[in-house]
N, C-alpha and C positions, 0 to 999 in steps of 0.2 A: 433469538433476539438479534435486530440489525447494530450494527457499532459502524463509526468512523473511525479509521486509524489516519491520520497525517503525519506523514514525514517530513523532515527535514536533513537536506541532503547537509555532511560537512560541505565548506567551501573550498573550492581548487581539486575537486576528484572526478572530474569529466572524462579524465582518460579510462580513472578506477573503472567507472560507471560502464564506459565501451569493453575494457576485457570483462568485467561481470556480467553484463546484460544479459548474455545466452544460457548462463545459468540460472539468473533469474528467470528470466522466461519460462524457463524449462518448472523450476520450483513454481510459478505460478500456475500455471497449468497443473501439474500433480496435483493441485491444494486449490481447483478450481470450486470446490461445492462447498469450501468454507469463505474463500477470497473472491466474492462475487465481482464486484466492481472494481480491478486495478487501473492505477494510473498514475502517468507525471503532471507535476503542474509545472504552470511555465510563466514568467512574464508575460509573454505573448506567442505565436502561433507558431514561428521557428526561431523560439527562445531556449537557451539551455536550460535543462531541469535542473529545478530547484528542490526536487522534491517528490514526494506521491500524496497519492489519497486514495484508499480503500474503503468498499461496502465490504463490511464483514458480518457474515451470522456465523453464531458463539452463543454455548452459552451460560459464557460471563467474558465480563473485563481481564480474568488472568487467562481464559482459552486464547485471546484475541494476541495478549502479552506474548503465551508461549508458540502460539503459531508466526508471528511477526520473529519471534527469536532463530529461527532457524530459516529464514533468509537471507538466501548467500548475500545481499544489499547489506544487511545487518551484521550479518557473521564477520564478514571481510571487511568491513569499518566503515562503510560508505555515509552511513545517517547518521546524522548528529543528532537528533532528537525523535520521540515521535508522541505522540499527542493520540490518547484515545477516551474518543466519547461515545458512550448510549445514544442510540440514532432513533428518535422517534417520527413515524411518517405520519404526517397530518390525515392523508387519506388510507387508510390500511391496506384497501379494496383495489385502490387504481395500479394496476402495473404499465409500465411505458415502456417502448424500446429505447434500448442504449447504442 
């Protein structure tokens, strides 16, 4: 099953975010065939994050929960919140490059 997970970063940890980034990275990559689609969102194009958004296949809403949990972003305090929904694709068939 696909899922959304959306974060939401606390506010004022921009620094946090730069000394964690390269663990992050590193953790998403390990955990590349469950966390398809990582990303930040942004106000705009070089806006500071506010945040992420993940394609995740899981399958259920507590795999999604406990692989999100073991995110050095997570772990180390960075995200104030996060938001996950059952992601249904309108077309099942069509895949697109990212």
């Amino acid at each position: 099953m696909l899922f959304i997970a959306r974060f939401t970063d606390k506010p004022g940890v921009g620094e946090l975010r730069q000394q964690l980034f390269p663990a992050h990275l590193e953790w998403l990559a390990a955990n590349k065939d469950t966390v398809l689609v990582p990303g930040s969102l942004r106000p705009d194009v070089d806006g500071e994050s506010l945040g992420g958004l993940w394609i995740v296949e899981a399958d259920s809403r507590a795999a999604v929960e406990a692989i999100y949990a073991t995110d050095p972003f997570w772990t180390n305090g960075l995200r104030e919140k996060v938001e996950v929904y059952f992601w249904k694709k309108a077309f099942e068939d069509r895949k697109v490059p990212i």
